[in-house]
TORDOVO-470215 format. One line per 10 residues: number of its first residue (from 1); for each residue x negated, y negated, z of N, C-alpha, C. Coordinates in steps of 0.1 Angstrom, whole numbers. Layout:
<vogus>
NUM> X,Y,Z,X,Y,Z,X,Y,Z; ...;
</vogus>
This chain:
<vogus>
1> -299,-3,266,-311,-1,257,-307,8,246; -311,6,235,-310,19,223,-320,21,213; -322,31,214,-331,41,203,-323,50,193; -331,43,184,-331,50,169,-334,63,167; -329,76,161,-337,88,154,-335,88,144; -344,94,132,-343,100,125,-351,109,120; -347,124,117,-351,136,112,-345,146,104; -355,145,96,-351,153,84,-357,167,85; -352,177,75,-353,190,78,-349,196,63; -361,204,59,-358,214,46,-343,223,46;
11> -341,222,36,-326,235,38,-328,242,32; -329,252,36,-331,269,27,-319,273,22; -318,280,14,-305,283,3,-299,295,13; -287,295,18,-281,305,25,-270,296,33; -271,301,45,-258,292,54,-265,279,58; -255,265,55,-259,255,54,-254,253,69; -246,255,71,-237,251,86,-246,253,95; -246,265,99,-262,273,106,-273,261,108; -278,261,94,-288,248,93,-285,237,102; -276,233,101,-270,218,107,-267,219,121;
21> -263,230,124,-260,229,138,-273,232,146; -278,238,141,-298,238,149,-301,223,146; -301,220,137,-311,204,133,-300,197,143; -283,197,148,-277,186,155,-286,192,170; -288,201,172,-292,209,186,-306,200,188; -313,201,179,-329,196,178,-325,182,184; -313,172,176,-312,158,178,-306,157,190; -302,163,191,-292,161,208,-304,165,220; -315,176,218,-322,175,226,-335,169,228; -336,158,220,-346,145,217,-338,131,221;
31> -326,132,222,-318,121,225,-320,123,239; -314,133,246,-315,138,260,-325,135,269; -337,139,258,-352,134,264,-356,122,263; -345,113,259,-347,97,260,-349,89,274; -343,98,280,-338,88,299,-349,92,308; -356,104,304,-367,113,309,-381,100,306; -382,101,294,-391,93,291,-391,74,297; -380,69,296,-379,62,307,-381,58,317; -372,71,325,-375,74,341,-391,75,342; -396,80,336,-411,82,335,-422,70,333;
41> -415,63,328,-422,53,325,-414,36,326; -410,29,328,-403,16,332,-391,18,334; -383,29,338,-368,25,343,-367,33,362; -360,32,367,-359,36,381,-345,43,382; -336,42,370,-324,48,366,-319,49,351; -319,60,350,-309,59,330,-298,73,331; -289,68,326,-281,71,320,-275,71,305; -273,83,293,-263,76,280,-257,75,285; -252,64,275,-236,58,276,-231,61,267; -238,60,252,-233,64,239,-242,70,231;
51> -236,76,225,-242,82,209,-239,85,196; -245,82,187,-237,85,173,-245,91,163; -243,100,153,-251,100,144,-246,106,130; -254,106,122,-249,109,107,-259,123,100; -252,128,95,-259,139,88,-256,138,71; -263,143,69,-267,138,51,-275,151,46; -272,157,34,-281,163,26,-285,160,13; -297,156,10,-304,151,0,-310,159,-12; -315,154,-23,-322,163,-32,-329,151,-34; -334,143,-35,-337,128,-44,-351,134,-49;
61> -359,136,-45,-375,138,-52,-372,151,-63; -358,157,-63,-362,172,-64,-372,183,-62; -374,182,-48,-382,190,-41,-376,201,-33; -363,196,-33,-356,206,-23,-346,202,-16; -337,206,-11,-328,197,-6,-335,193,8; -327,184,13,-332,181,29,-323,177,37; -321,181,49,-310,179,60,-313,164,64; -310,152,66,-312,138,71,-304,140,85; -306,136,96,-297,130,106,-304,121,112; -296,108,111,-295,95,116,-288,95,129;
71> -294,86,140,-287,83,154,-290,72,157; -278,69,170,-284,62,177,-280,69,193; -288,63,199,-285,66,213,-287,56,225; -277,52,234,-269,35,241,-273,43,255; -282,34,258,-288,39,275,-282,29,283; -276,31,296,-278,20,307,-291,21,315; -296,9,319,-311,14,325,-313,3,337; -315,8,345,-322,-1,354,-336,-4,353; -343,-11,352,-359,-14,347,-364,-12,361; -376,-7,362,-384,-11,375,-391,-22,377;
81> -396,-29,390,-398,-39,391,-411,-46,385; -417,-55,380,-426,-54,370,-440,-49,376; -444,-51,390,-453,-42,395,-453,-26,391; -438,-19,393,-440,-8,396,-440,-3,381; -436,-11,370,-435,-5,357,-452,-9,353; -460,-17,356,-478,-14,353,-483,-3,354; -477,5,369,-484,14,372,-488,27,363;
</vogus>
């Protein structure tokens, strides 16, 4: 199974790095909460298998710059059985 993110993020003028490594933290722990949500709701097992993502900084509106990061995230899932996923 895979799910899409994407989230953007203002960048304040100072340390850009900084910036990016909180916004990759933010995306890694929304990806994480992918198998949770799952488990929660139609799978009886998940695991990632993969993930990838892109970071980008923008100006296009000139409003300000903005941090973009694009993912994806590659689940193995066992589905529950179609009873137990109604419930």
């Amino acid at each position: 199974m895979q799910s899409g993110l994407s989230i953007s993020y203002p960048v304040a003028d100072g340390d850009s790095e900084e910036q990016q490594e909180k916004a990759l933290k933010s995306f890694y722990k929304i990806a994480a909460s992918s198998c949770t949500t799952l488990l929660d709701t139609i799978a009886d097992a998940c695991e990632i298998s993969a993930l990838s993502n892109n970071t980008s900084v923008n100006n296009l509106d000139n409003r300000g710059a903005r941090l973009s990061i694009n993912g994806q995230v590659t689940m193995s899932v066992k589905l529950k059985p179609p009873t137990a996923a109604a419930k």
